[in-house]
N, C-alpha and C positions, 0 to 999 in steps of 0.2 A: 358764779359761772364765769370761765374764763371769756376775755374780750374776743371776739369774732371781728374782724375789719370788714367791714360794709363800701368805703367807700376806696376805689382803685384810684389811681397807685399810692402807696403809703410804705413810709419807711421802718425797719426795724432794726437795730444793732447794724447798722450799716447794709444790710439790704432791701430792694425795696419790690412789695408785691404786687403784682403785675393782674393775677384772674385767679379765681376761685377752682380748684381742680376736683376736690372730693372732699365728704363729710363720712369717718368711721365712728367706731364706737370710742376709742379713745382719745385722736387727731383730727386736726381740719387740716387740709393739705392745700398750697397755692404754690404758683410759679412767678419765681421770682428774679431779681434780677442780682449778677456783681455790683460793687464799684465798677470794675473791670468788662460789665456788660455782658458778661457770660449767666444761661441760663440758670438755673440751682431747683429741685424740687423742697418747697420748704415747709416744715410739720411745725402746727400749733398744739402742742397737748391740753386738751382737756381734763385727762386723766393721768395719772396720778396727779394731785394736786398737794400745795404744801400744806392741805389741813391734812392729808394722809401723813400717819405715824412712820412710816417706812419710808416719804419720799426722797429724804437725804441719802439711803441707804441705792433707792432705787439712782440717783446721779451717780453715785462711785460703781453702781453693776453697770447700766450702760458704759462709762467709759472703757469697764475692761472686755466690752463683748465689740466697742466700736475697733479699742487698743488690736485685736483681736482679728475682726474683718479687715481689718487692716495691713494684716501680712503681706507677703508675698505671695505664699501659696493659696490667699483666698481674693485677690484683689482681680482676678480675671472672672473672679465667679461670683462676686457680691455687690452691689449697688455700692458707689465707692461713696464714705461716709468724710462727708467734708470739715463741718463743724456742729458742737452741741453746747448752749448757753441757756438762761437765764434771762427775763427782759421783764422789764414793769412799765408799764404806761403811764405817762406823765408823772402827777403826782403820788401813784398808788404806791404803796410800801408790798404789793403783794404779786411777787414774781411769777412769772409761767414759765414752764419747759419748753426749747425751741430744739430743734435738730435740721441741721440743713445736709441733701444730701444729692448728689450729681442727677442731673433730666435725662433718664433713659428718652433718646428717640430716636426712629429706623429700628423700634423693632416691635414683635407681638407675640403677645402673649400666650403660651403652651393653649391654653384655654379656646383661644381663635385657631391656632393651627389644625386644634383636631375637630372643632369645629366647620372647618372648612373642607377639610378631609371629609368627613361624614357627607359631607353634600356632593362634594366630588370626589370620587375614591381613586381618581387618580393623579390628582393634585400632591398626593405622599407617597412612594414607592417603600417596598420593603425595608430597603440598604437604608433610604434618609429616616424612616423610623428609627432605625435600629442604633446609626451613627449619633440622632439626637438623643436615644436612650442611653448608648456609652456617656456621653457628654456630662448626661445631667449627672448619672452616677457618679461622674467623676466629680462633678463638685460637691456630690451629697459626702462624698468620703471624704476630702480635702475636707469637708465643714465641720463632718466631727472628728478627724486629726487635732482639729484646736479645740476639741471636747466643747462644741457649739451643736443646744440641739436646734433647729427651726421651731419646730413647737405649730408651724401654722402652712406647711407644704401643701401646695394644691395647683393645681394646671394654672387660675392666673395668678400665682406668685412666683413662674417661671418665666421669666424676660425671656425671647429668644429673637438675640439683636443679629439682624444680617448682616452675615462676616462670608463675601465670596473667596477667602482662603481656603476655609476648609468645604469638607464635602456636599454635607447635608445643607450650606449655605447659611446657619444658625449658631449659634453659640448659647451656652443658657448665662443669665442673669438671674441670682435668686435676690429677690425685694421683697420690702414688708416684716425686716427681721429686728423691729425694735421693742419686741413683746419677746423673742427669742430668750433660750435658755441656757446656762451656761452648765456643763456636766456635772463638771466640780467643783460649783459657789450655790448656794443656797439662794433659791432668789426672793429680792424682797418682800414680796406679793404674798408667798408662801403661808396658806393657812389666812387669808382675809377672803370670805366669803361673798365682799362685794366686787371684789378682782382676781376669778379665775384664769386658769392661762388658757392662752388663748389657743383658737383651733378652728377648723370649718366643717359644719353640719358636710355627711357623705364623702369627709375625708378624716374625722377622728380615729384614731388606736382607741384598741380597747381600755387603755391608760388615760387617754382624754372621758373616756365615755362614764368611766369608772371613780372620775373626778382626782385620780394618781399625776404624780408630777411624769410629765413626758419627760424622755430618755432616748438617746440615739435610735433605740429599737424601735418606737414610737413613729419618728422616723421614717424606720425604713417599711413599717406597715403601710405608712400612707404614701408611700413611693411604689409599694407593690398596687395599689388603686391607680395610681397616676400611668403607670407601665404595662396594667392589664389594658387601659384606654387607649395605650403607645402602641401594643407591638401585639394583645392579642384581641379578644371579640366585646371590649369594651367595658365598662367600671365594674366589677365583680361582686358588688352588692347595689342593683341598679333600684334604687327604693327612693322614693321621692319623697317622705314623710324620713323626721330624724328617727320615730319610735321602728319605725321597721327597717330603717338602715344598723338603729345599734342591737337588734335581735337577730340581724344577718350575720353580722360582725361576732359576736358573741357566742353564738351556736357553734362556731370552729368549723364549720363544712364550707370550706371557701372552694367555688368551684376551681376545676385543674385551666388554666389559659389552654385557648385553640392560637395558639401563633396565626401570626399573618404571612410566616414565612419561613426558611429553615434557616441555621446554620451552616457553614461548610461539612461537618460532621453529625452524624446522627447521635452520637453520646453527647456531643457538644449541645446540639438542641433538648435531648433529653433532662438535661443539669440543668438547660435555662429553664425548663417548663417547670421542674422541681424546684429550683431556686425562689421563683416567682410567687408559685403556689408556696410555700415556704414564708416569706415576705409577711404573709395574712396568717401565722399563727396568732391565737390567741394569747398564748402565755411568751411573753419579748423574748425567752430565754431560749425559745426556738427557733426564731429570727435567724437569718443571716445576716452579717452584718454590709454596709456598703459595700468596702470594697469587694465581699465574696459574691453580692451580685451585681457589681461592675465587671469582675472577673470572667464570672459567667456570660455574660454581655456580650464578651470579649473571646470567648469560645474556652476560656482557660480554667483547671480544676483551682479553688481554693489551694491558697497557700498554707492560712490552719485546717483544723478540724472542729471550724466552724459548723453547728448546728444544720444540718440540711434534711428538710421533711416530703419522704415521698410523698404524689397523691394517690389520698384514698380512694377506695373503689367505690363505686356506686352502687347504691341500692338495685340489684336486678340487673348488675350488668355482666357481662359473660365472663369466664375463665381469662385471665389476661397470659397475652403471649410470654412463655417461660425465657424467652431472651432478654423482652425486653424489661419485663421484674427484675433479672439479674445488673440489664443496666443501671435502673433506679435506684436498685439497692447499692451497687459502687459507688453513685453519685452522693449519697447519703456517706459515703467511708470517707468522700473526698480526699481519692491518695493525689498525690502531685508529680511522681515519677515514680520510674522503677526503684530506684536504687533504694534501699535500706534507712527507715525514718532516721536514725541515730549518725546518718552519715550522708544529708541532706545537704547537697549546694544550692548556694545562691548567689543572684548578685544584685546591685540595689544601684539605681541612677538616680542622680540628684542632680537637678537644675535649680533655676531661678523660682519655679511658682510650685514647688513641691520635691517629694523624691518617692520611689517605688521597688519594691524587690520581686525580683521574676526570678523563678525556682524551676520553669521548665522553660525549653523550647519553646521560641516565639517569631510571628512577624511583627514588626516596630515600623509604626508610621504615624502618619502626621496628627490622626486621631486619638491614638492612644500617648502621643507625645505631648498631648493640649494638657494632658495631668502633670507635668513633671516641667515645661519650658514655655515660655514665653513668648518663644519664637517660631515657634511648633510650625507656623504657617511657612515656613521655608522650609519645610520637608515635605516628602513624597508618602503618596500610601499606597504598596509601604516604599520603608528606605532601607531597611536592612533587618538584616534577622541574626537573632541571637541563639546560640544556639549552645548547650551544654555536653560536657564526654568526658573520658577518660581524663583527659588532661586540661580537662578547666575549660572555660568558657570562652567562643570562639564569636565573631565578628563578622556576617556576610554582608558586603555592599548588595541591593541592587542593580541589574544596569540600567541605562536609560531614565534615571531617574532628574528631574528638572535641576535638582542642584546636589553635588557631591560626595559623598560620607568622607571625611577627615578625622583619622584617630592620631590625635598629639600634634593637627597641626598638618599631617599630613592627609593629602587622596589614599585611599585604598583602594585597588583592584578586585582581589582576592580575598580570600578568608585569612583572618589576622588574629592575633589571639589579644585576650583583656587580661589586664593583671589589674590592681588596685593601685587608683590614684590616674588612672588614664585617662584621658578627656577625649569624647566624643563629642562631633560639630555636623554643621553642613555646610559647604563653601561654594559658593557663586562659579559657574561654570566660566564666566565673561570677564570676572574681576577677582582680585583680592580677599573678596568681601567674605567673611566668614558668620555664623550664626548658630543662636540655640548649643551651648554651651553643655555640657553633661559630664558630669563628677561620677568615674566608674568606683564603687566599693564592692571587693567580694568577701567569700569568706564560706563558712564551712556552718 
């Protein structure tokens, strides 16, 4: 059995631990301190050990999934991963796994916020649901862009640290992702009986339930549970026993969400109610994936033609209105404009913490820009709008907006047109000061 520190403060590889935080099934966790006196949350592994035949294997996957969290595009959304060593105690010849990795604090956990909600229902407003469900989406997509799946999503392994930049007041942090799985590496655990992957009773896929390796779909199953809790009447297999939450899950009748609130547009709300329900298929292969229910989120049709599953009707329920069947079923076609598939534009923005392709008319603001810049929090919502025609892709500032759209450097007034290779900014109305950088590509 790995060594447990009993007596406070005691040093390790040059940090030293401070108090005892938590005991899971594979880690002991305590806080500890720099050289430099700066906090660190710091994990003892228990598990895997080096009597495990795979442990070495498991050292080189962790480094490529930390190599990984580590991007650009993912270091606004992951618990930033500091260092990961090896340590033996005095004279023992027999090493443990350490990982040290930054002390989320000022924030709380998705798990407390709807928690709190529930008691007060007006402690969350529609919009702040809505804006924190864009948010998370956006990091669940950004997370499997580096073909990372979580493998163990659930309300609290969503940090949501208070950031008064943006709207909803929150930002998500996801933690907890050292059991995480990598899309396209095999992971070492794979097939040992004594080390399944990992996941939480009342938030498994039917992939976890089924004892299958989870996969981005996986995913986004258990983000449609997190989201029925966000935005409509709460966990959509409410079963407090595992055996009768994986027979809910499984039967494939996942109820339709009742929203807490609409969209600007009625089709736009109709896509998200389908999308969501969609989320809880059974078989992954009907899933949405992230981004098409970030998009939706977002009020916007998928960009492929991604899988989208109307909801079925109810046993005993009446003739459904012939309008809105005909909605459902476009939403299911997910076209993305008028014009002709084979002759489809788009344009794609790339910042510092990601990049994105918008194939129709849009408004762009500070929310939707926390996916793609870093600096997101110097824009307005919105800031300008993007807009598609005839002749290519066109550029509207806002007015009145707190700091200025700058295309190449320059203010714009007016509608200005985008070619490729343009740089979109925001500039300080008081000073020089420029921000949130954006690489225009178009193309056909």
């Amino acid at each position: 059995m790995p060594w447990v520190p009993i007596a406070f403060p005691i040093e390790i590889n040059g940090y030293t631990l401070t108090e005892h935080v938590s005991t899971g099934g594979m880690a002991n966790a305590y806080a500890a301190k720099t050289k430099d006196g700066r906090k660190v949350f710091f994990k003892l592994y228990k598990s895997p050990t080096v009597a495990v035949k795979w442990y070495p294997d498991y050292l080189r996957y962790m480094a490529e999934l930390n190599r990984r969290v580590c991007l650009p595009a993912l270091t606004r959304f992951c618990v930033k991963h500091i260092e990961s060593f090896e340590w033996a105690r005095g004279s023992s010849k027999t090493k443990t796994f350490f990982q040290v990795f930054e002390f989320v604090e000022g924030g709380h956990d998705l798990s407390a916020i709807l928690q709190r909600a529930a008691k007060r229902t007006h402690s969350l407003n529609w919009q702040q649901r809505l804006i924190m469900a864009k948010v998370f989406m956006a990091s669940i997509h950004q997370l499997h862009a580096q073909k990372i799946v979580h493998g163990d999503l659930k309300p609290a392994n969503v940090q949501m640290l208070e950031d008064t930049t943006v709207t909803v007041r929150y930002r998500p942090l996801l933690i907890d992702m050292d059991f995480s799985v990598l899309a396209d590496m095999k992971a070492p655990w794979h097939g040992d009986k004594d080390h399944p992957y990992v996941g939480t009773p009342r938030y498994f896929s039917p992939e976890h339930l089924r004892g299958q390796v989870p996969q981005t779909a996986s995913d986004v199953f258990t983000c449609g549970n997190i989201l029925y809790e966000l935005l409509a009447q709460g966990h959509p297999f409410p079963c407090e026993d595992e055996d009768g939450y994986g027979k809910a899950v499984l039967a494939g009748n996942p109820p339709a969400p009742r929203l807490q609130g609409t969209l600007d547009r009625e089709e736009s709300t109709a896509r998200l109610c389908s999308v969501l329900r969609a989320c809880l298929a059974v078989d992954p292969a009907k899933r949405p994936t992230a981004e098409v229910v970030n998009r939706a989120l977002n009020g916007l049709a998928p960009v492929t033609s991604a899988p989208v599953v109307a909801p079925a009707p109810k046993l005993g329920a009446t003739a459904p209105d012939p309008k809105r069947s005909d909605l459902l079923a476009s939403c299911a076609t997910a076209p993305t404009s008028a014009r002709p598939a084979s002759k489809k534009l788009s344009i794609n923005l790339r910042g510092d913490a990601g990049q994105q392709t918008i194939s129709s008319t849009m408004e762009v603001g500070r929310s939707w820009l926390q996916q793609v810049a870093l600096e997101a929090k110097h824009a307005h919502d919105p800031q300008f709008r993007l807009e598609s025609g005839a002749d290519g892709w066109q550029i509207i500032p806002h007015p009145n907006t707190a700091n200025k759209t700058l295309l190449n450097g320059k203010e714009i007034t007016a509608s200005a047109s985008l070619k490729h290779g343009d740089i979109i900014a925001v500039g300080s109305r008081r000073s020089d000061k420029t921000a949130m950088r954006l690489n225009v590509e178009t193309g056909t």
